[in-house]
Z-matrix of the N, CA and C atoms (Angstrom, degrees):
N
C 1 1.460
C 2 1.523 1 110.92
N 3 1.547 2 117.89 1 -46.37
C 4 1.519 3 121.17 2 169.24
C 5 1.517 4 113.31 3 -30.50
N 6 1.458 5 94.39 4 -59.68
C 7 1.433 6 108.34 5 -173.31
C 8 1.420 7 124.93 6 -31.37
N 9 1.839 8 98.95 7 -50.42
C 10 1.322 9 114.87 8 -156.29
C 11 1.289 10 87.22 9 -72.33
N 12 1.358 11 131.24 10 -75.04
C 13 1.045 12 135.83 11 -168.46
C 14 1.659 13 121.97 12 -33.06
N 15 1.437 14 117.92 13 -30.44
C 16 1.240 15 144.98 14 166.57
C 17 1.345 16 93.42 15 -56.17
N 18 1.169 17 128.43 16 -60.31
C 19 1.897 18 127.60 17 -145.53
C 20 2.021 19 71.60 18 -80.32
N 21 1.303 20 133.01 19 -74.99
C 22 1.602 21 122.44 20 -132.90
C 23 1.394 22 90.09 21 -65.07
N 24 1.276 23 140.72 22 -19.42
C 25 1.432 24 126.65 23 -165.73
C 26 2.069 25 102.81 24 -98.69
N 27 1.022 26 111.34 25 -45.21
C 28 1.424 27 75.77 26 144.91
C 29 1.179 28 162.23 27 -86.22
N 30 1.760 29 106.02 28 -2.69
C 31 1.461 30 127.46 29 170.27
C 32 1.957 31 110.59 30 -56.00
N 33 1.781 32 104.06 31 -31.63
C 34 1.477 33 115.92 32 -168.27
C 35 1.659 34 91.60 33 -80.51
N 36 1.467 35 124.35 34 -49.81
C 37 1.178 36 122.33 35 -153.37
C 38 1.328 37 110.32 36 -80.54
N 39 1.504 38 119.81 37 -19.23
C 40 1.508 39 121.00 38 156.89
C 41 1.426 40 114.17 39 -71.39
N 42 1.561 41 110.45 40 -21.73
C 43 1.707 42 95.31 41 -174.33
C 44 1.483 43 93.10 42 -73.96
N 45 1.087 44 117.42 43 -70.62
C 46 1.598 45 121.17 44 169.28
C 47 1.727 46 132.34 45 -18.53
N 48 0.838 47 82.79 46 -57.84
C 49 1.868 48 81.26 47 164.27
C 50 1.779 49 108.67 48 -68.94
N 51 0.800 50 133.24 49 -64.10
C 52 1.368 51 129.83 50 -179.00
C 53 1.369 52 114.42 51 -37.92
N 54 1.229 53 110.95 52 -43.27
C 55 1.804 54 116.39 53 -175.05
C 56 1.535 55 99.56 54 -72.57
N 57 1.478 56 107.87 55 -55.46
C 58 1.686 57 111.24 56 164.63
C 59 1.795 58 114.35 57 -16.76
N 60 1.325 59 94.18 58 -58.43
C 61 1.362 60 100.84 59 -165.54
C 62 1.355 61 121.22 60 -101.22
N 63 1.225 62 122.41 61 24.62
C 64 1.227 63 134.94 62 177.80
C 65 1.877 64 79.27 63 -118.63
N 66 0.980 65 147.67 64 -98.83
C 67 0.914 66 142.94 65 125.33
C 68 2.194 67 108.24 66 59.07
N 69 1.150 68 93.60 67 -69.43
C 70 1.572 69 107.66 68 -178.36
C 71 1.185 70 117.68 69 -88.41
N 72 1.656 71 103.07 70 -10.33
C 73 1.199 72 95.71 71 175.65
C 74 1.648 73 108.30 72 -116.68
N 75 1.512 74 124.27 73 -1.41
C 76 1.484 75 106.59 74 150.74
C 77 1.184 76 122.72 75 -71.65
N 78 1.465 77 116.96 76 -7.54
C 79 2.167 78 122.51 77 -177.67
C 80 1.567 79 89.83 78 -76.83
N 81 1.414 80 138.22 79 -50.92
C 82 1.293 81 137.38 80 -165.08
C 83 1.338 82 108.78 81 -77.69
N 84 1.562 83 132.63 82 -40.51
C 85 1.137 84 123.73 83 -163.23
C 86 1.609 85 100.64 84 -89.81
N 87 1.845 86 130.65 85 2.32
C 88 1.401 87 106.46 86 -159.72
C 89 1.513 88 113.11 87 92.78
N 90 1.494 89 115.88 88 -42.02
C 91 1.078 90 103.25 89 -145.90
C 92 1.898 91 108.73 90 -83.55
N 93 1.185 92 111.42 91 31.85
C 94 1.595 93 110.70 92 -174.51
C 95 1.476 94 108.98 93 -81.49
N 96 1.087 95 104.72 94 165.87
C 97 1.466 96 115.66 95 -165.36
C 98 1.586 97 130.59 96 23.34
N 99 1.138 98 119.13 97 36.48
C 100 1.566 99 138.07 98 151.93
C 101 1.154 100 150.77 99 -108.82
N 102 1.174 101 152.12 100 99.84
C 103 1.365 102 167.16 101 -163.91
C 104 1.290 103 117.32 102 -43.31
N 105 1.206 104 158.01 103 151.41
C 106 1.409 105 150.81 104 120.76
C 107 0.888 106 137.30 105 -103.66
N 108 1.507 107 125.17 106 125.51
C 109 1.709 108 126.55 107 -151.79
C 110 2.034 109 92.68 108 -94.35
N 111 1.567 110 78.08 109 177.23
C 112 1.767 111 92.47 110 -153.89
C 113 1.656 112 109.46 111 -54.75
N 114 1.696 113 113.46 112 -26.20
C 115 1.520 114 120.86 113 161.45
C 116 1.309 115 111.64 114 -69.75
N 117 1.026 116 132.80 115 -1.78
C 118 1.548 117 119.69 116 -179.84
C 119 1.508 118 116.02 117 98.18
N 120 1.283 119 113.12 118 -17.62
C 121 1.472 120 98.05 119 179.37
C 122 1.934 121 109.80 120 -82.94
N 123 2.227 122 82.02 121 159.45
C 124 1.169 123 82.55 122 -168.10
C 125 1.985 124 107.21 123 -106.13
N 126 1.841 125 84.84 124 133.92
C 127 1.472 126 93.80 125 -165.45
C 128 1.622 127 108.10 126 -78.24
N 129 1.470 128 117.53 127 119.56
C 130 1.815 129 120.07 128 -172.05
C 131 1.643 130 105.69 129 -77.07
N 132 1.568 131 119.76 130 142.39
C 133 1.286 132 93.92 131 165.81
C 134 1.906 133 122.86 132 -93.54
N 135 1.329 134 101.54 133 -14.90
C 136 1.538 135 98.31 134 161.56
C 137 1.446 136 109.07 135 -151.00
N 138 1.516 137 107.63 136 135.22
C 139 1.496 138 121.74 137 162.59
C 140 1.618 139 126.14 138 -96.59
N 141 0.859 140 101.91 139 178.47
C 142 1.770 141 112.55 140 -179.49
C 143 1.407 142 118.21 141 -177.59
N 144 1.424 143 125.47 142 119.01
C 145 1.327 144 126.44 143 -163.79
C 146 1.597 145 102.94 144 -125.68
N 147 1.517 146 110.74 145 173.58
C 148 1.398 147 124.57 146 163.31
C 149 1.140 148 127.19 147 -82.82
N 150 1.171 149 139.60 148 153.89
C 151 1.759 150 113.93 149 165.46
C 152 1.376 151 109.03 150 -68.25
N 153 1.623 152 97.01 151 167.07
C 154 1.822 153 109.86 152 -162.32
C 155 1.332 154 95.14 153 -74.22
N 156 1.208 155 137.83 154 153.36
C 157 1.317 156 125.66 155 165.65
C 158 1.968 157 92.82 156 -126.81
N 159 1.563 158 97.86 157 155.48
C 160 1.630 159 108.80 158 170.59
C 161 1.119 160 125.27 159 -74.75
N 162 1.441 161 111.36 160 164.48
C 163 1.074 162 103.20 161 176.97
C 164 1.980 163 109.54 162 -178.95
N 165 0.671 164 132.93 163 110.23
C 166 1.768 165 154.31 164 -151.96
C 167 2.063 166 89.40 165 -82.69
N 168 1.428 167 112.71 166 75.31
C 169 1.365 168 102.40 167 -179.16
C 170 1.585 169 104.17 168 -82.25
N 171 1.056 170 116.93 169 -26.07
C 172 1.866 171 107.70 170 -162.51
C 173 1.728 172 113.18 171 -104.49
N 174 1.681 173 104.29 172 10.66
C 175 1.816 174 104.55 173 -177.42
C 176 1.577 175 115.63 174 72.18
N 177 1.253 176 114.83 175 6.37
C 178 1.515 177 112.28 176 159.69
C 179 1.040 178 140.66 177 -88.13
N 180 1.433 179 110.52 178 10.12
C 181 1.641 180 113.38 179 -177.50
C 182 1.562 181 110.34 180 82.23
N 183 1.170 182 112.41 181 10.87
C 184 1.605 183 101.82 182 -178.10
C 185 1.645 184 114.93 183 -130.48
N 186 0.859 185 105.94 184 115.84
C 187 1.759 186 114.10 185 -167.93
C 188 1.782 187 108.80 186 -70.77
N 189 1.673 188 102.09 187 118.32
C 190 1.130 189 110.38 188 159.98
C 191 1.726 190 115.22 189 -82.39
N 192 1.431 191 97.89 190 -173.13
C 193 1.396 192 98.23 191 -177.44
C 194 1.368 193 106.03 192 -137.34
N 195 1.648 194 122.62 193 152.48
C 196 1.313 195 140.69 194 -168.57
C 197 1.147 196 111.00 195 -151.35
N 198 1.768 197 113.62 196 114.33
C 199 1.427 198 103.55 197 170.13
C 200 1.507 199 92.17 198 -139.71
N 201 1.816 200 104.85 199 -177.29
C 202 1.729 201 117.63 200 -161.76
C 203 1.689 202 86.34 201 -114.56
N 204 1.564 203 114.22 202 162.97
C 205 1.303 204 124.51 203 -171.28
C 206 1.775 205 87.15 204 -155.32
N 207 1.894 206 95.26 205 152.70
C 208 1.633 207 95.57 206 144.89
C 209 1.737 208 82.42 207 -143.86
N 210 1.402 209 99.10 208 160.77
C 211 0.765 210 144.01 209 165.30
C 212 1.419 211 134.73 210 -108.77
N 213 1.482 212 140.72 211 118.75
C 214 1.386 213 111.40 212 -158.94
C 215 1.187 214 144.21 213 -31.87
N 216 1.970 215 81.73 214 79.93
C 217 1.760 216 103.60 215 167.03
C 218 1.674 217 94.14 216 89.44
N 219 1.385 218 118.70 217 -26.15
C 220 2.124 219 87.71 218 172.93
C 221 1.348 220 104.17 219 -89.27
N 222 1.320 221 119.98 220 158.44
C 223 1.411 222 135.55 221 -177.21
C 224 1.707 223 93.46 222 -109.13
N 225 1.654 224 109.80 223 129.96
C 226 1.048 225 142.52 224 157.32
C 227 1.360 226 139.45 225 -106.24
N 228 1.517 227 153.09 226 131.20
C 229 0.729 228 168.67 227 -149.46
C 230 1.467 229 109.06 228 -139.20
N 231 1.363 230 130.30 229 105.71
C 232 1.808 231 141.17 230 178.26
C 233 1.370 232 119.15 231 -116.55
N 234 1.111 233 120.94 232 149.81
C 235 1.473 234 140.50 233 -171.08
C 236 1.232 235 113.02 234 -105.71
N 237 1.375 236 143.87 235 148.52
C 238 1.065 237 126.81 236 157.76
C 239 1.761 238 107.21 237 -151.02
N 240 1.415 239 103.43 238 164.73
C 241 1.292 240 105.49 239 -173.39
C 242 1.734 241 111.85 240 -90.85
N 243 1.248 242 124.52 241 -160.08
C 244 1.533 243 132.40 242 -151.46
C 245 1.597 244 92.22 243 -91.94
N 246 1.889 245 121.80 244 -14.21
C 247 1.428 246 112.76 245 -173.79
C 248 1.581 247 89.78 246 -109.51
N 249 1.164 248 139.08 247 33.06
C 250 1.764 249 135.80 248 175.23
C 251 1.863 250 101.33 249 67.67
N 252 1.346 251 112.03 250 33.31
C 253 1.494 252 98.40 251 -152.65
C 254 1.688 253 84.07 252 -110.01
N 255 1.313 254 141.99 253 139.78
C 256 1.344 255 141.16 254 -137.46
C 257 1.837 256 83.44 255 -128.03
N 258 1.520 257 107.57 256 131.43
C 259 1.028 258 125.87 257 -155.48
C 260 1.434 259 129.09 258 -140.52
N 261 1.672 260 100.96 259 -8.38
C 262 1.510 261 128.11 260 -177.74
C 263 1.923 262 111.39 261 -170.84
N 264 0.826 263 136.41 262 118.81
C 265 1.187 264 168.01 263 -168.83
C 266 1.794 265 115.87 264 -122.41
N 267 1.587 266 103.52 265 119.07
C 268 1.666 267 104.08 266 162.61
C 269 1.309 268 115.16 267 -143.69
N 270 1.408 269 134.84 268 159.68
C 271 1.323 270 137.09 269 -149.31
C 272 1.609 271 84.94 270 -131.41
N 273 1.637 272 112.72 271 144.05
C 274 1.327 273 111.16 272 172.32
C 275 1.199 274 114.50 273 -132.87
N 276 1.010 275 123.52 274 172.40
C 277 1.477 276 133.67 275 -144.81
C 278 2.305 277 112.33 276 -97.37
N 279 1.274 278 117.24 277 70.23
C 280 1.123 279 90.43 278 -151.21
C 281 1.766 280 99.23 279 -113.27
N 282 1.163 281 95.03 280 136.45
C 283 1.985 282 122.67 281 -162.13
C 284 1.794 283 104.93 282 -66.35
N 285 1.585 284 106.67 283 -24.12
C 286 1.705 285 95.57 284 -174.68
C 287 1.546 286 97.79 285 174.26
N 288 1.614 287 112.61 286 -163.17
C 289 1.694 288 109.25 287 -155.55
C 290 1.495 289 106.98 288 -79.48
N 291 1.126 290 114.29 289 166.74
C 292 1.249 291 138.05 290 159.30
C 293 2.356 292 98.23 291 76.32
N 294 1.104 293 106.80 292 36.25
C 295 1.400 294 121.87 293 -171.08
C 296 1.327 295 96.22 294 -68.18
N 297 1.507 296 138.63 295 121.05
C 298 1.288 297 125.49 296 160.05
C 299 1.693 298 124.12 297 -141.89
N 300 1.400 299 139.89 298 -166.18
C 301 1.190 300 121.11 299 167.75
C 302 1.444 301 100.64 300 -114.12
N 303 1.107 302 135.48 301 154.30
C 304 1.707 303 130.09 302 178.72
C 305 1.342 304 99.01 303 -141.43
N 306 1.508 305 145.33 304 -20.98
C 307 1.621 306 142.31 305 -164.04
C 308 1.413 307 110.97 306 -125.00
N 309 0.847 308 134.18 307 155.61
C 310 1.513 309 142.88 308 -177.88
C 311 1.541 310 105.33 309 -165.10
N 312 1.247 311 112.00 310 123.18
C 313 2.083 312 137.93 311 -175.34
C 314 1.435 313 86.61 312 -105.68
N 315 0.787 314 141.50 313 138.70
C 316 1.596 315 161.44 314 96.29
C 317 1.878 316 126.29 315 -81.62
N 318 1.967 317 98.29 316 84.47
C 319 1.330 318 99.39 317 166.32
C 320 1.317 319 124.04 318 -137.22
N 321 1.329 320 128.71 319 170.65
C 322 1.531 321 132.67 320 -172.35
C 323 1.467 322 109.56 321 -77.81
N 324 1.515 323 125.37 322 120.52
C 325 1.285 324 139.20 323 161.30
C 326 1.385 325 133.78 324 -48.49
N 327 1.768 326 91.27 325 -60.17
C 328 1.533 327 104.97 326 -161.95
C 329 2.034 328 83.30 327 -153.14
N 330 1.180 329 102.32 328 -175.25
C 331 1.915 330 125.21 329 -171.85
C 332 1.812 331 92.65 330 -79.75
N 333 2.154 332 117.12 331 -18.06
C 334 1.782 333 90.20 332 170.15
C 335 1.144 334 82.22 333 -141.95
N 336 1.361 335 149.47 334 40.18
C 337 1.256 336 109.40 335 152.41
C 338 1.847 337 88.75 336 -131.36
N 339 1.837 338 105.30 337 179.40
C 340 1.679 339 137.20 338 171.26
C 341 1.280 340 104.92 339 -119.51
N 342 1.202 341 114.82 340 164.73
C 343 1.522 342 117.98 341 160.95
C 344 1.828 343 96.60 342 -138.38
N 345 1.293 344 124.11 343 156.07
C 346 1.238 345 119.30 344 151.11
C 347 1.563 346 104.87 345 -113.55
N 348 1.718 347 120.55 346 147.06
C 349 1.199 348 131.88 347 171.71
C 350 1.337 349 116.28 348 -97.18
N 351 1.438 350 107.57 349 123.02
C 352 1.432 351 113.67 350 176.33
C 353 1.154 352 117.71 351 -111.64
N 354 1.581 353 114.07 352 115.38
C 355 1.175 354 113.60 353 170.82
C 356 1.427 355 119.92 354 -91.11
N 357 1.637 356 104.52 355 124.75
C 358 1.666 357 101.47 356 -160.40
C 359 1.690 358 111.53 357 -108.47
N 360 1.058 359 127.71 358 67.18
C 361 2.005 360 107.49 359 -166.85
C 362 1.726 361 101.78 360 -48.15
N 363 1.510 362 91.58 361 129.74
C 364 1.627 363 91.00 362 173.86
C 365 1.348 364 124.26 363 -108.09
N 366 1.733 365 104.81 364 32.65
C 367 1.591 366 97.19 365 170.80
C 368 1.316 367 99.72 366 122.08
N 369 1.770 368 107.86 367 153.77
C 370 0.889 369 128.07 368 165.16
C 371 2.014 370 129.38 369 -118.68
N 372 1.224 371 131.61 370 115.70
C 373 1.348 372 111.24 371 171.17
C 374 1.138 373 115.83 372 -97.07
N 375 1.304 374 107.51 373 179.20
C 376 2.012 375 109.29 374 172.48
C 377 1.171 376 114.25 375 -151.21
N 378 1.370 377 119.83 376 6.01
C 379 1.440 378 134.49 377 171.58
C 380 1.547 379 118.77 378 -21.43
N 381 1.255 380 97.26 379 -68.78
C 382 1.736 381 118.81 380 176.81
C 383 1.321 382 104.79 381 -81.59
N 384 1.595 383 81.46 382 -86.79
C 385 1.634 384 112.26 383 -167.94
C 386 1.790 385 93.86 384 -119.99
N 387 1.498 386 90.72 385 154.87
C 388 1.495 387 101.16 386 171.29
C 389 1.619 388 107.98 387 -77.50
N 390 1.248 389 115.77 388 140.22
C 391 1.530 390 118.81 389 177.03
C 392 1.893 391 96.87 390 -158.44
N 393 1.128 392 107.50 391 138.72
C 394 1.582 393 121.08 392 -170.81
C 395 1.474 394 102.87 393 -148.38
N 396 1.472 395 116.57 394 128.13
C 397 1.566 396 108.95 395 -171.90
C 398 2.142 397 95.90 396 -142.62
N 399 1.385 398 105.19 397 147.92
C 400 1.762 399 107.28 398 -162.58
C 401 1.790 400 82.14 399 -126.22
N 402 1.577 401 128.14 400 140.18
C 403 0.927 402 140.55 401 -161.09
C 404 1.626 403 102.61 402 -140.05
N 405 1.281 404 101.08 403 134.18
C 406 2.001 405 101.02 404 174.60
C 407 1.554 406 113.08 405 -83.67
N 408 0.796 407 132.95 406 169.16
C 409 1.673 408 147.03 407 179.98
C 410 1.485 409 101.80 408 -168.62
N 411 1.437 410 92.39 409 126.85
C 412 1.925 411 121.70 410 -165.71
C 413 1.970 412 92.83 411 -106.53
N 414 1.059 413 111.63 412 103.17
C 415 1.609 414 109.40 413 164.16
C 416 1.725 415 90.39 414 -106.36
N 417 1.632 416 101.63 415 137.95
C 418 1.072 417 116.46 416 -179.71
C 419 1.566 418 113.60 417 -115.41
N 420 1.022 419 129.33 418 160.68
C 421 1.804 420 141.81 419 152.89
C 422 1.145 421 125.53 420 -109.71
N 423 0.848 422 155.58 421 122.84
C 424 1.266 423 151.23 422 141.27
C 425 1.883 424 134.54 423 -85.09
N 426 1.205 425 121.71 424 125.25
C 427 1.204 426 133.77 425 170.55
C 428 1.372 427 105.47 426 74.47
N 429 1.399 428 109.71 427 44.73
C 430 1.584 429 129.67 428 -161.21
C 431 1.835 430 120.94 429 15.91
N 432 1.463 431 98.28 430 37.10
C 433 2.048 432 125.54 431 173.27
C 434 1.542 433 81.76 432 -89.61
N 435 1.477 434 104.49 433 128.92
C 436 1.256 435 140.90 434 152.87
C 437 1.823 436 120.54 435 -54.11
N 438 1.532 437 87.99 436 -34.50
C 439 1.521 438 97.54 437 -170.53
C 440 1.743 439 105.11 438 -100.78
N 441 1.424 440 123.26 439 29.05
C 442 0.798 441 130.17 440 150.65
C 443 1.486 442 149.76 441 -118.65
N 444 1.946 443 86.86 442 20.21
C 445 1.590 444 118.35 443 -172.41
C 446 1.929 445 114.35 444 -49.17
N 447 0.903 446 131.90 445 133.87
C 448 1.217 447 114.02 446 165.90
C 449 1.523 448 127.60 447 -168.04
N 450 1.256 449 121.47 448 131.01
C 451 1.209 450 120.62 449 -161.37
C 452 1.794 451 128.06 450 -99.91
N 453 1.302 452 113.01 451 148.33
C 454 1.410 453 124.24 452 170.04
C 455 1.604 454 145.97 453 -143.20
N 456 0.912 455 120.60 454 152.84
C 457 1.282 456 122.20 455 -126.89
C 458 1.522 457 101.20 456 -107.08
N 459 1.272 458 115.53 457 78.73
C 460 1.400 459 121.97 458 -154.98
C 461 1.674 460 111.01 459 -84.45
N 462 1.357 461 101.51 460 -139.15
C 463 1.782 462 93.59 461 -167.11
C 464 1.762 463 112.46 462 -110.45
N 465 1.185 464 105.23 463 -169.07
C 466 1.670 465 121.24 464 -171.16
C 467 1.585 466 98.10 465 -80.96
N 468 1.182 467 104.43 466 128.24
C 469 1.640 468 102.83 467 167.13
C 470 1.683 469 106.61 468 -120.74
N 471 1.388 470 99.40 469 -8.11
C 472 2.007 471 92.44 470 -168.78
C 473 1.975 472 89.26 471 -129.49
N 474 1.063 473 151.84 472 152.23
C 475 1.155 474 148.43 473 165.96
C 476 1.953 475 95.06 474 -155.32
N 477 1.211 476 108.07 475 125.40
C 478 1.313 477 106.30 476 -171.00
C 479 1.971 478 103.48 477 -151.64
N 480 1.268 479 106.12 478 118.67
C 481 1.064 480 110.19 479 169.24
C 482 1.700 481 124.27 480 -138.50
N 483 1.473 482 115.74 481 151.51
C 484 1.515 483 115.33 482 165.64
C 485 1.201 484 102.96 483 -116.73
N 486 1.554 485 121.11 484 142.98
C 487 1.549 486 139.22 485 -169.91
C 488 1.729 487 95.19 486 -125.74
N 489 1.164 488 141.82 487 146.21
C 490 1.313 489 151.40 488 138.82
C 491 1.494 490 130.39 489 -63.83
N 492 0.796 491 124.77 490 113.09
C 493 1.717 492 113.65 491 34.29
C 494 1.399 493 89.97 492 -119.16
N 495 1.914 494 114.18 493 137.60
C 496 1.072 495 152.31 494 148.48
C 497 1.616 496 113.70 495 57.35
N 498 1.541 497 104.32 496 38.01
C 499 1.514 498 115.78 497 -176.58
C 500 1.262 499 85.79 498 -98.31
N 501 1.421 500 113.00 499 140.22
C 502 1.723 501 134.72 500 155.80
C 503 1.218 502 123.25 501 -113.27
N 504 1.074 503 138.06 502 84.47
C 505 1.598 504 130.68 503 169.95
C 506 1.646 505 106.83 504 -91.56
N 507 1.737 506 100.89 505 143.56
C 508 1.188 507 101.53 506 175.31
C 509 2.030 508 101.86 507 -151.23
N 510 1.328 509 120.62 508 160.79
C 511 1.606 510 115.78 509 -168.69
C 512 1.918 511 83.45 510 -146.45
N 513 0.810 512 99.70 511 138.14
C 514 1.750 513 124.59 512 178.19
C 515 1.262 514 101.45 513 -138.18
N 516 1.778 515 126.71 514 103.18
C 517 1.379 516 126.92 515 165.89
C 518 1.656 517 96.41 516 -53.92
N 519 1.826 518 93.38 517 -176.86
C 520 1.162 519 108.50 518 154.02
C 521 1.841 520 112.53 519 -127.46
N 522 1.311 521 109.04 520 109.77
C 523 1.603 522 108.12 521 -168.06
C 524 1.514 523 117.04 522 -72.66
N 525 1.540 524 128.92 523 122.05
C 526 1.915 525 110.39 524 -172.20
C 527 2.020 526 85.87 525 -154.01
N 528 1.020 527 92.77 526 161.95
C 529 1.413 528 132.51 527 -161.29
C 530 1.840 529 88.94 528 -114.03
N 531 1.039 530 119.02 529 129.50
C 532 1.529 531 135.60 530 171.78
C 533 1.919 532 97.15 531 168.20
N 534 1.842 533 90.67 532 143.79
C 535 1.179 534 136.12 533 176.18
C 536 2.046 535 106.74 534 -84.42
N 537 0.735 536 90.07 535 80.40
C 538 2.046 537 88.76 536 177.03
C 539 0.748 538 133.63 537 -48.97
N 540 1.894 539 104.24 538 -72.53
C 541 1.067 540 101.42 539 -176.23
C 542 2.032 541 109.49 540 -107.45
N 543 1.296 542 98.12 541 31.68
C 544 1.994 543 105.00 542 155.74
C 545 1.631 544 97.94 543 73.34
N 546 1.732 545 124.85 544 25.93
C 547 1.289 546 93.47 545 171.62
C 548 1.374 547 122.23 546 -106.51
N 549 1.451 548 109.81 547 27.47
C 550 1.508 549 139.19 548 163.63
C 551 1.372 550 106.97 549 86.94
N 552 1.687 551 114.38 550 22.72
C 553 2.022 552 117.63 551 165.00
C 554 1.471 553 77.13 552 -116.85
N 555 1.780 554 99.00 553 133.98
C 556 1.689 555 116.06 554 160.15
C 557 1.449 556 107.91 555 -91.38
N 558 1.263 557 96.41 556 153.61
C 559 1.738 558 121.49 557 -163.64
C 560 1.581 559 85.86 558 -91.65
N 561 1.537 560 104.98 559 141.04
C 562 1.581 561 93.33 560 170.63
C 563 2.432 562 93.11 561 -105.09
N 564 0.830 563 130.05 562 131.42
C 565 1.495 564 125.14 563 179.70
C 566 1.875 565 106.91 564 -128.72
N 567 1.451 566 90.06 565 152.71
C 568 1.976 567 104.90 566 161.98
C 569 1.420 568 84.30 567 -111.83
N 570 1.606 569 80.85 568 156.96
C 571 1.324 570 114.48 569 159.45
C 572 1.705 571 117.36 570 -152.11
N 573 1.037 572 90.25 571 140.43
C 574 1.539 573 84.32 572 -165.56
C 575 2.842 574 92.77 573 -131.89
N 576 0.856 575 73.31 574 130.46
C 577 2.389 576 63.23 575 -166.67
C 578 1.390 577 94.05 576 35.11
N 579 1.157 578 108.34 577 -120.87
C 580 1.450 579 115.02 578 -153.98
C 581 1.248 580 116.89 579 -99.05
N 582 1.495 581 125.45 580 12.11
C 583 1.202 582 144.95 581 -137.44
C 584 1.502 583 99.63 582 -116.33
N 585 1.576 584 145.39 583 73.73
C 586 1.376 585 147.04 584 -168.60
C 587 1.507 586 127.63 585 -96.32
N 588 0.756 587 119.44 586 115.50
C 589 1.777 588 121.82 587 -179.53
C 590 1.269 589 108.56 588 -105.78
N 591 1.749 590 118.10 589 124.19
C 592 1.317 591 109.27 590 175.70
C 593 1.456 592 104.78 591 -126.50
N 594 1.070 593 113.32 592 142.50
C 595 2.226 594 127.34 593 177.72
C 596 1.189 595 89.77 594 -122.79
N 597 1.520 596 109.08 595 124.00
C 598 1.947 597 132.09 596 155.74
C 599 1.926 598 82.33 597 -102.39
N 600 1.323 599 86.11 598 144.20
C 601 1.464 600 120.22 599 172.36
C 602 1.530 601 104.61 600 -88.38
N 603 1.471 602 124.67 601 90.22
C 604 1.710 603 114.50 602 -176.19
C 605 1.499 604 105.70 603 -85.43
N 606 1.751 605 136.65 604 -9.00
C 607 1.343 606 120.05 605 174.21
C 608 1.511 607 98.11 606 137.44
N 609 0.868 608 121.13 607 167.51
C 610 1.283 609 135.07 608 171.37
C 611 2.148 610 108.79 609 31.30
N 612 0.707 611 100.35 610 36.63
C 613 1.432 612 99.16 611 166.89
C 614 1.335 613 108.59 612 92.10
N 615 1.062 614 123.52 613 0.07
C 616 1.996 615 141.45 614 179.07
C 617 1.695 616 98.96 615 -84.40
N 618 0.987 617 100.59 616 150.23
C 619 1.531 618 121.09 617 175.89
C 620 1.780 619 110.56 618 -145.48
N 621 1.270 620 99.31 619 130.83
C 622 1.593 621 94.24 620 147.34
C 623 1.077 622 152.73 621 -139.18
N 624 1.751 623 120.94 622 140.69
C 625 1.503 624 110.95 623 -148.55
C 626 1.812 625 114.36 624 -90.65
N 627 0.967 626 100.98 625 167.90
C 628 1.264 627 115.05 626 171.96
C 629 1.814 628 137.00 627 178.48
């Protein structure tokens, strides 16, 4: 009789852990409270976007369009072409509440490529301690082709925290566009005192840091 009783209580505690962990791992992956239809896409249960705003990415006089989205809770960023017809899509990375994009840079690199700068805040927690940190993302173009849009996931420009009792730390880069070393691609860099980050644009959506 021990026995039996032995076998149903771990038969429950394996069902249980498994769901646990299927479970822990839709809180980590995003993937909570969403559906997926028989193609794989994933069905949201509520969105909310910005209006599209314009914007002339390739120098032809013809205004594309760019607007911000979340989706339950991921923040999106979409492209669209001159007929509203959506053509590039990126998902960003955001650390806690109130995560949003508010800035957008659109400037010239080099003689064929753009970059636009996104300034993304990715959230705030308060669990512990309050800590809130805002991150850049470089989408690039090249040879003003649409179909060579592409994005990256650049560095910290805002990092801000309060610790208890009544510690405040906070770091505010300074974000600037300069050419260094003159071989006519500008470096996009933070700097925050003595503290310097530099990205060369090597082509096709590559960067390198230093």
């Amino acid at each position: 009789m021990k026995l039996a009783y032995l076998f149903i209580i771990l038969l429950f505690a394996t069902t249980i852990s498994a769901q646990d962990e299927r479970d822990f791992r839709s809180v980590f992956t995003g993937n909570i409270g969403k559906k997926v239809d028989r193609q794989g896409d994933v069905k949201y249960k509520w969105k909310v976007n910005t209006p599209f705003y314009q914007l002339d990415l390739t120098g032809d006089n013809i205004e594309e369009s760019i607007g911000f989205e979340k989706k339950d809770g991921e923040d999106w960023i979409h492209f669209l072409d001159l007929l509203k017809r959506p053509f590039k899509s990126f998902r960003f990375d955001p650390k806690g509440g109130d995560s949003r994009l508010y800035k957008i840079q659109m400037r010239k690199i080099s003689s064929t490529s753009k970059v636009l700068i996104l300034y993304y805040f990715e959230g705030k927690t308060k669990a512990v301690d309050y800590i809130s940190t805002a991150r850049l993302y470089f989408v690039t173009i090249d040879n003003n082709m649409l179909s060579t849009i592409k994005i990256y996931k650049g560095p910290y420009y805002l990092y801000e925290k309060e610790e208890h009792p009544e510690h405040y730390h906070r770091r505010r880069f300074q974000v600037g566009i300069y050419d260094f070393n003159k071989d006519g691609i500008k470096e996009i860099y933070t700097k925050y005192h003595k503290i310097v980050r530099v990205f060369t644009y090597r082509g096709n959506g590559k960067w390198l840091t230093r």
